[in-house]
C-alpha positions as CSV (number, residue, x, y, z in Angstrom):
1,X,114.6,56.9,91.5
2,X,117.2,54.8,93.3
3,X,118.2,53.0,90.0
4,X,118.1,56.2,87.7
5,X,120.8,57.8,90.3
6,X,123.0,54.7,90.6
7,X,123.0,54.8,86.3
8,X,123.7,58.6,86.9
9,X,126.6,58.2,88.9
10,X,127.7,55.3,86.8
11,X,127.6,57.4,83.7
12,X,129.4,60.1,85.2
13,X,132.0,57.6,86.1
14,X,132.6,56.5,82.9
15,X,132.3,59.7,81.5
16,X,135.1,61.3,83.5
17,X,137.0,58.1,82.7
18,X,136.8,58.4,79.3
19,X,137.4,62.2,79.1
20,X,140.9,61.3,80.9
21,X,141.7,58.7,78.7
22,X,140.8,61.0,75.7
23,X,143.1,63.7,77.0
24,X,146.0,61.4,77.8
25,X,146.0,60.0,74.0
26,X,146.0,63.8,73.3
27,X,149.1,64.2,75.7
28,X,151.1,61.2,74.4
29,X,150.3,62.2,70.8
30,X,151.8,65.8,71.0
31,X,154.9,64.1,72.8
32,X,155.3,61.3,70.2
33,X,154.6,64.5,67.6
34,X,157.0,66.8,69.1
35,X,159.7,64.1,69.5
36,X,159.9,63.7,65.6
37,X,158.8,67.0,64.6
38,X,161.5,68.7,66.2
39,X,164.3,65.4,65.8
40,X,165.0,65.4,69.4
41,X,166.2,62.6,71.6
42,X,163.9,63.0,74.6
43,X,160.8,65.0,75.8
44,X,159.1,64.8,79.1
45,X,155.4,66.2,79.7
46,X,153.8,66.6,82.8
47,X,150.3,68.2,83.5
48,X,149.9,69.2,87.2
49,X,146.1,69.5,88.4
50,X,145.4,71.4,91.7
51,X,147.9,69.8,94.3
52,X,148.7,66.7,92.1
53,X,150.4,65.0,88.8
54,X,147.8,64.3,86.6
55,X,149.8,63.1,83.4
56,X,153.8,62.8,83.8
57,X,155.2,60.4,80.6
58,X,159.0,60.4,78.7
59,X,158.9,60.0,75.0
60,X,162.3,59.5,73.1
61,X,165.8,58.5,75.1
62,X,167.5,59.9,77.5
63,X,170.5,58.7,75.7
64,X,170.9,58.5,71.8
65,X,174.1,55.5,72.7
66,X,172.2,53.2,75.2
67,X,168.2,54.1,74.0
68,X,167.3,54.3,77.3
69,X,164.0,55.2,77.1
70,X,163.1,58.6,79.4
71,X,161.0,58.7,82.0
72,X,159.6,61.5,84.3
73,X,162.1,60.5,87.0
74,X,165.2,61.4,84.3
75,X,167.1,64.3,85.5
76,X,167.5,67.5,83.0
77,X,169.9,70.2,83.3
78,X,166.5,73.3,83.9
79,X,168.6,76.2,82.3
80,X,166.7,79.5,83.0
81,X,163.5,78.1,84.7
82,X,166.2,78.0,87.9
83,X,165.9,81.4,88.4
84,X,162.3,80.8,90.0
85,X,164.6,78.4,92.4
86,X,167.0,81.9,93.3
87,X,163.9,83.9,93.1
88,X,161.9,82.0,96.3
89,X,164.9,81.2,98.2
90,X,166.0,84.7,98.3
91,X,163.0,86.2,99.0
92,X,161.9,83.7,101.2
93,X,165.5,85.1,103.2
94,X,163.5,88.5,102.9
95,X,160.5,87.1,104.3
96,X,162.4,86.1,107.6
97,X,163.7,89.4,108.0
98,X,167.5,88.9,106.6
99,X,167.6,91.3,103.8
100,X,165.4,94.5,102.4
101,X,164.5,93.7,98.5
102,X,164.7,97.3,98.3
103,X,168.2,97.8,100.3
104,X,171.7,98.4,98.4
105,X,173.0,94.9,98.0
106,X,176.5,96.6,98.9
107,X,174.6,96.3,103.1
108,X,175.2,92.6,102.5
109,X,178.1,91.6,100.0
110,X,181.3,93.7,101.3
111,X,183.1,92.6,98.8
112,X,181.0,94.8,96.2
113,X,181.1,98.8,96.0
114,X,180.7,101.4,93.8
115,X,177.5,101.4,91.4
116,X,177.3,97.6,91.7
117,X,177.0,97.8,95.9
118,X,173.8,100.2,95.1
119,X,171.8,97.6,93.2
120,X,168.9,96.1,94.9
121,X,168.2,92.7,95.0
122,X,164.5,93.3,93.5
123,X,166.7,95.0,90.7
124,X,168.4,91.5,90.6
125,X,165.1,89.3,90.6
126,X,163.7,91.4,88.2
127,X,166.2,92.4,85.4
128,X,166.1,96.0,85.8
129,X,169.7,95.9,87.8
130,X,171.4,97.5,84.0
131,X,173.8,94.5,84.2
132,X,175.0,93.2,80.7
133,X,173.9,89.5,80.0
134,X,177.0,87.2,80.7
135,X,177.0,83.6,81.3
136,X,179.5,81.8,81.1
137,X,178.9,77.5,80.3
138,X,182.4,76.2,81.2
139,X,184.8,76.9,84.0
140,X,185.0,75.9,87.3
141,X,183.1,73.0,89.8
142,X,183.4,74.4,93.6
143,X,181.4,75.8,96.0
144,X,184.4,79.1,96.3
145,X,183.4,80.1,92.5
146,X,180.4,82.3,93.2
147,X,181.9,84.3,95.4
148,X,185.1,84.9,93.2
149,X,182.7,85.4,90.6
150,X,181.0,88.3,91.9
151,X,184.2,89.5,93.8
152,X,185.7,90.0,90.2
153,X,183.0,91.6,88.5
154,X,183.4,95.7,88.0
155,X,181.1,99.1,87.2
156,X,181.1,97.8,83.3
157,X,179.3,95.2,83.5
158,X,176.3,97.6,83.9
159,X,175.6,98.5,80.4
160,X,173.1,101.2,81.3
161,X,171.6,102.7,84.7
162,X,169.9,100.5,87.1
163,X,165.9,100.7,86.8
164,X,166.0,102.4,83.5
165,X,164.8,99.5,81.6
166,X,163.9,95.4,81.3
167,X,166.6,93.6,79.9
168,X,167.4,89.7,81.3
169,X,170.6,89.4,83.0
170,X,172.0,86.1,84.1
171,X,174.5,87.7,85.5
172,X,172.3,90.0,87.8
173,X,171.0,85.8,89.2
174,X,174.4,84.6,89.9
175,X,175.1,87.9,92.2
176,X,171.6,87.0,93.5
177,X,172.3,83.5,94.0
178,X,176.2,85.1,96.2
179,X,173.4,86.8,98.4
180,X,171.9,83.8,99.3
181,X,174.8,82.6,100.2
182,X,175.8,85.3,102.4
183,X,172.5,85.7,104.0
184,X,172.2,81.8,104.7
185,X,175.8,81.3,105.8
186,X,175.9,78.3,103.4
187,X,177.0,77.5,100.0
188,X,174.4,78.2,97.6
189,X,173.5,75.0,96.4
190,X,172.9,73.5,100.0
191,X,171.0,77.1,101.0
192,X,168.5,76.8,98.0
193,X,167.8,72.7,98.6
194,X,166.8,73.8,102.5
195,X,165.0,77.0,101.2
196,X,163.6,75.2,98.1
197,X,164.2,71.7,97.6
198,X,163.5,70.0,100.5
199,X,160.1,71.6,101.9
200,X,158.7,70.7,98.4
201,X,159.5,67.5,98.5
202,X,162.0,67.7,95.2
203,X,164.1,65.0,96.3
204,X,166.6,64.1,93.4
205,X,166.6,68.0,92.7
206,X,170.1,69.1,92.8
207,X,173.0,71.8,91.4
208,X,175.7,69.4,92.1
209,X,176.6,67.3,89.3
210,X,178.3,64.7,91.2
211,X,174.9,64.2,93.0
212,X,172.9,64.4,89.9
213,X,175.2,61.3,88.4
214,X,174.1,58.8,90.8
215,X,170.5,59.2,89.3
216,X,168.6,58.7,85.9
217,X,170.7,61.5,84.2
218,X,169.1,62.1,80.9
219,X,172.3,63.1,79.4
220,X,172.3,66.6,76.9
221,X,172.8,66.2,73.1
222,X,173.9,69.0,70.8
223,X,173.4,68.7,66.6
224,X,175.8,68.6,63.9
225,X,176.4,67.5,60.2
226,X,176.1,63.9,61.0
227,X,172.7,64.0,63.7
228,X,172.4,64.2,67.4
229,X,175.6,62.9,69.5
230,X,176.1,63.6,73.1
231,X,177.8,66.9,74.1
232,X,180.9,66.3,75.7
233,X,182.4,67.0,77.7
234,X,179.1,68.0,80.1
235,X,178.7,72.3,80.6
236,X,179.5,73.4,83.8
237,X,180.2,76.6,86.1
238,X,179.3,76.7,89.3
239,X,179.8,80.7,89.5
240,X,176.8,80.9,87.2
241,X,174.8,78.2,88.8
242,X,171.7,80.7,90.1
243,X,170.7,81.4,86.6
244,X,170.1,78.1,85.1
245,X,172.1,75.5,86.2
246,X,169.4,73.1,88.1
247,X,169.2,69.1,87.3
248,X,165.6,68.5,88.2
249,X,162.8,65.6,86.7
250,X,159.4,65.9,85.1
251,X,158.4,64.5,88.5
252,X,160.1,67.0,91.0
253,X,159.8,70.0,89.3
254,X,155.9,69.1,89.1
255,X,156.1,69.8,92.7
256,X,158.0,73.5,92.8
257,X,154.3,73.6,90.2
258,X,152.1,73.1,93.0
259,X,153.5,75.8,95.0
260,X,152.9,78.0,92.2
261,X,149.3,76.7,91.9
262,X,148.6,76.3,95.6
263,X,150.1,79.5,97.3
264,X,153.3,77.6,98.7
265,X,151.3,74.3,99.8
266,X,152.5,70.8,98.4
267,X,150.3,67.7,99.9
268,X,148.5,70.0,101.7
269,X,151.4,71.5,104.0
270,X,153.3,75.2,103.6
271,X,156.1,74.1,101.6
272,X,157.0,78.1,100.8
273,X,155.7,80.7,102.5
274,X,152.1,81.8,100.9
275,X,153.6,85.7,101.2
276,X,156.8,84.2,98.8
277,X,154.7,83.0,96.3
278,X,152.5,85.9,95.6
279,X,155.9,87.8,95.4
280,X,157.0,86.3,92.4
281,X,154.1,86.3,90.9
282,X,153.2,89.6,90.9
283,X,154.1,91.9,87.8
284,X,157.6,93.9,88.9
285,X,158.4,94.7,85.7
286,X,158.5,94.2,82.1
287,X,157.6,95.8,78.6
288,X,155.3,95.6,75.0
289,X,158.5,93.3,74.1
290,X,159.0,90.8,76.6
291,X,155.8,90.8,78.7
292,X,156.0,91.1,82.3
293,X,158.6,90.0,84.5
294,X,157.7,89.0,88.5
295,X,160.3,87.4,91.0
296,X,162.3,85.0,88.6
297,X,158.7,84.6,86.7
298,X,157.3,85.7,83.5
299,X,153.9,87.2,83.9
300,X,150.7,87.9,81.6
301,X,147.0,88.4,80.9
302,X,145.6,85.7,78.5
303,X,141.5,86.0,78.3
304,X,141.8,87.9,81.7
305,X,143.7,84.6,83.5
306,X,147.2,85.5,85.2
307,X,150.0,83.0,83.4
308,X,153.0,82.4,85.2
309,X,155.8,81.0,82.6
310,X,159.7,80.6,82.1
311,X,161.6,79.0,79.7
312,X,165.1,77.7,79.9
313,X,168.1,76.9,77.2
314,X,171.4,75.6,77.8
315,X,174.0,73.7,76.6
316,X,172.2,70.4,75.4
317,X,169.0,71.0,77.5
318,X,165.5,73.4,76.8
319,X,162.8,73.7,79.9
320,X,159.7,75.7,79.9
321,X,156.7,75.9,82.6
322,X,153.7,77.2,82.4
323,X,151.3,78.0,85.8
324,X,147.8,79.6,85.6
325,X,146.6,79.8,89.7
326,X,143.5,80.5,89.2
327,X,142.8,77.2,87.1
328,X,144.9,74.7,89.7
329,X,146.4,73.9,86.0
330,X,150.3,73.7,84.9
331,X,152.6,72.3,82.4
332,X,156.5,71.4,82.3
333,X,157.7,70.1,79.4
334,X,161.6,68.8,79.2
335,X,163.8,68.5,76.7
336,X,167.2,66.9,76.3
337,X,168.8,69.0,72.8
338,X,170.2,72.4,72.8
339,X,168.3,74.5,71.1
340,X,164.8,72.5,71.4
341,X,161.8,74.1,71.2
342,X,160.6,73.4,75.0
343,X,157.6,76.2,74.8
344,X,155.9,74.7,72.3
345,X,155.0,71.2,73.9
346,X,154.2,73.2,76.8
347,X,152.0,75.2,74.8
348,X,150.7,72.5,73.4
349,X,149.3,70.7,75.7
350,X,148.1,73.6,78.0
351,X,145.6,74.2,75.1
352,X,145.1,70.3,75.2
353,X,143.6,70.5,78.4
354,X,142.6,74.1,79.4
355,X,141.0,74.3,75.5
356,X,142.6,77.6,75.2
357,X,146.0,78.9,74.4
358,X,148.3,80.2,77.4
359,X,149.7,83.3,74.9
360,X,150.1,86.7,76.0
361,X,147.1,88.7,74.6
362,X,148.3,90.5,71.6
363,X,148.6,94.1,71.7
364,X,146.5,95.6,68.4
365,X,147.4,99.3,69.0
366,X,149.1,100.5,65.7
367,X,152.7,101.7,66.5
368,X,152.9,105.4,66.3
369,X,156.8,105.3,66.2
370,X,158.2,106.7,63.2
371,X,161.3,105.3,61.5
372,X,163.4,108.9,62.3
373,X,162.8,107.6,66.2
374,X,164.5,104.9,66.2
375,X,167.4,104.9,63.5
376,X,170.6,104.6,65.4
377,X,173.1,102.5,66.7
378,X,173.0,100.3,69.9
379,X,175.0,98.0,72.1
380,X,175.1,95.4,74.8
381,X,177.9,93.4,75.9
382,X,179.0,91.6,72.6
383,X,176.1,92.8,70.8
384,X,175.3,95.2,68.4
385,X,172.5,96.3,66.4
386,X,172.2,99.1,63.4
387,X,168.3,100.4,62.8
388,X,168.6,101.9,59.2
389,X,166.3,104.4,57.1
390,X,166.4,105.0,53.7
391,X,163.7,105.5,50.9
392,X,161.0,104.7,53.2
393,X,162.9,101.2,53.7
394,X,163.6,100.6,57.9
395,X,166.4,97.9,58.3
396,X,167.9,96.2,61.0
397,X,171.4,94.9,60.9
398,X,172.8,92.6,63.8
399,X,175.8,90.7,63.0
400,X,176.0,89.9,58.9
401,X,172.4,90.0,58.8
402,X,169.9,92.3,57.8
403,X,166.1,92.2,57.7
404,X,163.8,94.6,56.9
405,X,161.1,96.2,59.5
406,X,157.5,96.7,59.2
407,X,155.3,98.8,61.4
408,X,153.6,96.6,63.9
409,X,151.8,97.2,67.4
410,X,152.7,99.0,70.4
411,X,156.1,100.4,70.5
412,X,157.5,97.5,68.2
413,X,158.1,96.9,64.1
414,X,157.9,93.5,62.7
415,X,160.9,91.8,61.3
416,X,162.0,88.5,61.5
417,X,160.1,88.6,64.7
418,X,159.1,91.3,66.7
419,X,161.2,94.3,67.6
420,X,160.4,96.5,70.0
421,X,161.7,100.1,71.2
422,X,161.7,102.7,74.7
423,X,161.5,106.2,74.2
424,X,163.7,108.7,75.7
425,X,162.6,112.2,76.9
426,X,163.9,113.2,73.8
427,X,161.1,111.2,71.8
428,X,163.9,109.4,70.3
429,X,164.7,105.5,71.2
430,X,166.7,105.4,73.7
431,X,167.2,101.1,74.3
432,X,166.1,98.8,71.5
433,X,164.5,95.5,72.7
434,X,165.3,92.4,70.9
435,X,162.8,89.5,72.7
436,X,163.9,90.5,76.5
437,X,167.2,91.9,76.1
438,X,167.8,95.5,76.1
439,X,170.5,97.3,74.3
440,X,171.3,100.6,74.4
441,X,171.4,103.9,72.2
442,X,175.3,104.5,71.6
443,X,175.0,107.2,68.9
């Protein structure tokens, strides 16, 4: 009996062993795939298991001039997955009692008034404010530029009324990120890294650039006629840094993960506050088009499992994280290109390990819209898009192209992807929805 369960516990050894090893060769072979799939200089992949790394590997360079090969500690410019950063250090501020999510943001920032002092700063964290979508990549480095950005803005940067509909805003996270400062009585960077950073252990996790340049910097790469070169000079704006402007590692961000997994707790401690965590996590908002929206977190139903995910793009960098709590399981996947595809190594090898794909479920209800509904013209910011009927041919025209729409599911018609439409009272569409952006009925 005694040797039959030392040979048990010896097979089970080796049998966990090798299903590790198996799933790392899995791992290494979607990098070493995606790296020269997609023509990209560097990818970094990291799997996060309960409260710790359990695969963290570079594949590529972290610079297409020196081939320096990247690594997990490399530093990437996040892009968009910041906003989870803004999201838990302001409403970690709400948690001690300094603001109201609910409260007119004009209580805290005096230098706002008008429609834009009524917003809330739930409306912020979850792009329902009715601000336009306005970033801006270059401009200025100091800590003074958030506040003159916000300072400057006026009642037209709201394209429609607040709460009336989804639609991402980076703008609505940069006047998020000038509340943090006000509430903290710091500059915004140095508020989020003692809100943030620093209780989860992200140490090289910074917004300063001259902070991120005395580490591994895996530098971003843009493409043109003649291949991948690095893009110089480096984007930079430190008015818009709330909404995606984050240098983080495979390795650190791995930790902000484990919150996400472990209601706040990295290495066992209360790194965020339990209470913060749920928060974001929690469906605030959303549609058919886009999903659901939390606190600075995208949230769905896959095969009745919550998914937590964000994806980020900027100037010579891609991010994208995906969290499912109730599995202890998440990915981040890095990229150093603009315009990579960070999602689908993410994707990738979430289904490597979990064996099932972290997609939204698909909604298989036959749209009931009919073309007269929706024909029209409508408008955000720069943007502008034409819905035409004509001989039982639906079109859609947005800059010099135009594609032609199909019934599809839901409240959406299929055309070079999937586009999606909110009703009025009138039974006509009032905002069309092109991936999470809203814009609105003009005509």
């Amino acid at each position: 009996m005694r040797l039959f369960k030392v040979c048990w516990i010896a097979f089970s050894w080796f049998a966990t062993a090798a299903h590790g090893q198996n799933g790392a060769a899995a791992l290494e072979q979607i990098g070493r795939d995606e790296v020269d799939q997609q023509k990209i200089p560097g990818l970094v992949l990291v799997v996060i298991k309960g409260e710790k790394i359990d695969f963290a590997q570079g594949f590529g360079v972290a610079n297409v001039e020196t081939k320096e090969p990247v690594t997990a500690d490399h530093l990437f410019r996040a892009g968009s997955t910041t906003k989870m950063m803004t999201a838990a250090a302001l409403v970690s501020l709400a948690e001690q009692g300094k603001l109201k999510l609910d409260a007119p943001i004009g209580q805290y920032l005096s230098e706002l008034s008008g429609p834009l002092a009524k917003l809330t700063a739930h409306q912020l964290l979850t792009h329902t404010s009715g601000l336009m979508d306005r970033t801006l990549m270059f401009g200025r480095h100091d800590d003074e530029a958030l506040a003159d950005n916000i300072r400057s803005l006026q009642p037209d940067v709201l394209f429609t009324n607040p709460g009336a509909v989804y639609s991402y805003s980076n703008l609505g996270f940069a006047m998020a990120g000038r509340l943090i400062e006000v509430l903290s009585g710091k500059p915004f960077a140095d508020a989020v890294a003692e809100l943030v950073f620093q209780p989860a252990g992200m140490k090289r996790t910074t917004f300063r650039p001259t902070m991120a340049m005395t580490y591994p910097l895996a530098q971003g790469h843009v493409r043109s006629g003649s291949g991948l070169s690095i893009g110089r000079p480096a984007a930079d704006h430190s008015g818009y840094w709330p909404a995606g402007s984050m240098f983080t590692s495979g390795n650190d961000f791995a930790r902000f993960a484990m919150a996400l997994l472990n209601q706040g707790k990295v290495d066992g401690k209360q790194a965020i506050p339990a209470a913060v965590i749920e928060k974001m996590g929690t469906r605030q908002a959303g549609s058919s088009a886009a999903g659901g929206y939390g606190y600075g977190l995208g949230v769905h139903e896959t095969g009745g499992h919550k998914v937590l995910s964000h994806g980020g793009a900027r100037n010579g960098y891609a991010t994208h994280l995906i969290a499912v709590p109730d599995q202890k399981l998440a990915v981040v996947a890095l990229i150093n290109v603009g315009g990579g595809n960070a999602a689908r190594p993410a994707e990738r090898a979430f289904q490597a390990v979990a064996g099932w794909s972290p997609r939204p479920d698909a909604d298989k209800t036959p749209t009931a819209i009919k073309p007269e509904q929706i024909t029209g013209v409508y408008t955000q910011y720069t943007q502008t898009a034409v819905i035409r009927s004509k001989d039982g041919k639906v079109t859609l025209t947005t800059g010099s192209q135009t594609v032609e729409l199909k019934p599809g599911n839901g409240n959406c018609y299929q055309g070079g992807g999937q586009v999606c439409f909110q009703l009025g009272a009138d039974a006509r569409a009032k905002y069309l929805l092109l991936g999470s952006r809203a814009l609105a009925r003009v005509d």
